[in-house]
Phi, psi and omega in degrees: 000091178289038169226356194262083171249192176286311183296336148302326177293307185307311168306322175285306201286339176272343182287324198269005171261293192271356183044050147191148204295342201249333186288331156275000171273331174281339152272011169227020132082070165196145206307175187255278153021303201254015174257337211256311203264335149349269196302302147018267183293354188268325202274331183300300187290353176257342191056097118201149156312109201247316194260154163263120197256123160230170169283017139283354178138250166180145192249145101332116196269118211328335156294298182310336158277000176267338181263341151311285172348279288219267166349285189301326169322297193289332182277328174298296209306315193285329170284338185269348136295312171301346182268307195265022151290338190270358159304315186296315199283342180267033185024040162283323149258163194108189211244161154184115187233126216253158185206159170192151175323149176284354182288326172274326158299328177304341215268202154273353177340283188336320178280333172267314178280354160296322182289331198269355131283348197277332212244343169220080183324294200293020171249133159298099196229109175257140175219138173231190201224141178202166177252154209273009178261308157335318202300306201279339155334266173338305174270350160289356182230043158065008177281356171260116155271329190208113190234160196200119209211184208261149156269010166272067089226203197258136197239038142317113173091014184232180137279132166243147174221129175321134178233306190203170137242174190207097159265148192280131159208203213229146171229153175182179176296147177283023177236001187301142167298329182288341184247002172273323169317331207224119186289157168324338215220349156290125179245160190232154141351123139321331213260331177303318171312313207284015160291344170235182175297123161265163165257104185291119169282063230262100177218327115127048164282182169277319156314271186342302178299315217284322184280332160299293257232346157272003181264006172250341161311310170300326183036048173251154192282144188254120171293100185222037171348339183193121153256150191225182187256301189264144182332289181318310178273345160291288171339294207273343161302302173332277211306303189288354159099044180256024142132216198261119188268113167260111226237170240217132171281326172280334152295296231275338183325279298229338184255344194283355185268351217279120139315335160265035175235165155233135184208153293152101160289158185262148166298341227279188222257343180260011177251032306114023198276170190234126212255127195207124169288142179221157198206141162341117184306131153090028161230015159333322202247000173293133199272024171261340177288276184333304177272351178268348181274320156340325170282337187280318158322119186094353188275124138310148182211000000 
């Protein structure tokens, strides 16, 4: 039934408040002519009489108030769809899913995505912990909206936004020879480490591939007698002088107060690394995406 629209139910429910076809056509801002070949055309396509037309004006014919019932019914059911589709487009409702590096979970996030569940209930928001090669995976097959990853690797086709930085440095005893060369406030070469003994980290992160792939740029033999798993132990090998660690800046906080170690940023250019949400180009503005990098906005991290 092409005449059985909204602007038609609106027009018949005003003809049948004001009794008359041109006083609804002017209250609903439309030609009176064209309020007229409306009903017309409504009554034609159902064969009934809906309005009774005299020269006083015009009734609603006992079908037309039962079809009058029946409008208003449809237009409340239409308006409590458009309000809660305008939840959705006003990202007040919907899905949103997420992902992150353990570097950025270690953090305060976690906490930031509780309050942005506590404060918008109807959106359904999944998080998982990923490694940032994974992240981009994830978000080139669509399982993502939002991974938030190291920017070393390729984030070709996404929009980024600044997260954190992490900068990289070399740690070792404060008697260490790299640091007797250099005052606190000197930062050094990758390549200058590779002149002592490393403590090799095996965590199988994006550091790790970045310190493989400069030591094969240098193509220098990596002095490295001992590998470890964990941070703490990197930590406490460094302190006993079995040689030099290259650390992550938010691990190494927890150590700058420890009296035997020293440590040193690196120059190089890819030790400078950077923690970024990244997301589909142009879904920036979707709007459960949209309000949670709001929340993300203004937070220290």
């Amino acid at each position: 039934m092409e005449s059985f629209d909204i602007v038609t139910m609106r027009v018949f429910l005003a003809v049948s408040r004001l009794g008359s076809i041109g006083a609804a056509a002017r209250n609903e801002h439309i030609a009176a002519s064209a309020a007229s070949r409306r009903i017309s055309d409504l009554e034609r396509e159902l064969g009934i009489v809906l309005i009774s037309r005299t020269p006083s004006g015009t009734h609603l014919t006992p079908a037309g108030q039962t079809f009058a019932n029946h409008c208003e019914q449809l237009l409340h059911k239409y308006a409590e769809v458009r309000a809660d589709l305008k939840r959705f487009a006003e990202g007040e409702a919907g899905e949103l899913r997420l992902a992150a590096i353990p570097r950025a979970m270690a953090g305060v996030l976690p906490f930031i995505i509780a309050r942005f569940k506590k404060e918008n209930p109807e959106i359904h928001v999944t998080v998982q912990e990923i490694f940032s090669r994974q992240g981009v995976r994830f978000l080139r097959e669509d399982v993502l909206d939002l991974a938030i990853i190291y920017d070393s690797v390729d984030t070709t086709g996404f929009e980024l936004k600044p997260f954190k930085a992490d900068q990289v440095w070399v740690v070792g005893h404060k008697d260490h020879p790299l640091f007797l060369e250099h005052c606190d406030s000197d930062s050094v070469f990758f390549a200058d480490t590779l002149r002592y003994e490393n403590v090799s980290f095996h965590e199988g992160g994006v550091l790790d591939e970045l310190v493989s792939e400069a030591r094969k740029r240098h193509r220098m033999p990596t002095k490295s007698s001992v590998m470890v798993q964990r941070i703490n132990s990197l930590i406490r090998c460094v302190e006993a002088g079995l040689g030099l660690g290259i650390i992550g800046e938010r691990d190494l906080q927890p150590h700058v107060t420890n009296e035997n170690l020293k440590m040193l940023r690196l120059a190089d250019k890819w030790a400078a690394r950077n923690l970024v949400c990244a997301y589909p180009e142009g879904q920036g503005a979707a709007p459960t995406l949209k309000r949670f990098l709001q929340y993300l906005d203004g937070n220290t991290f």
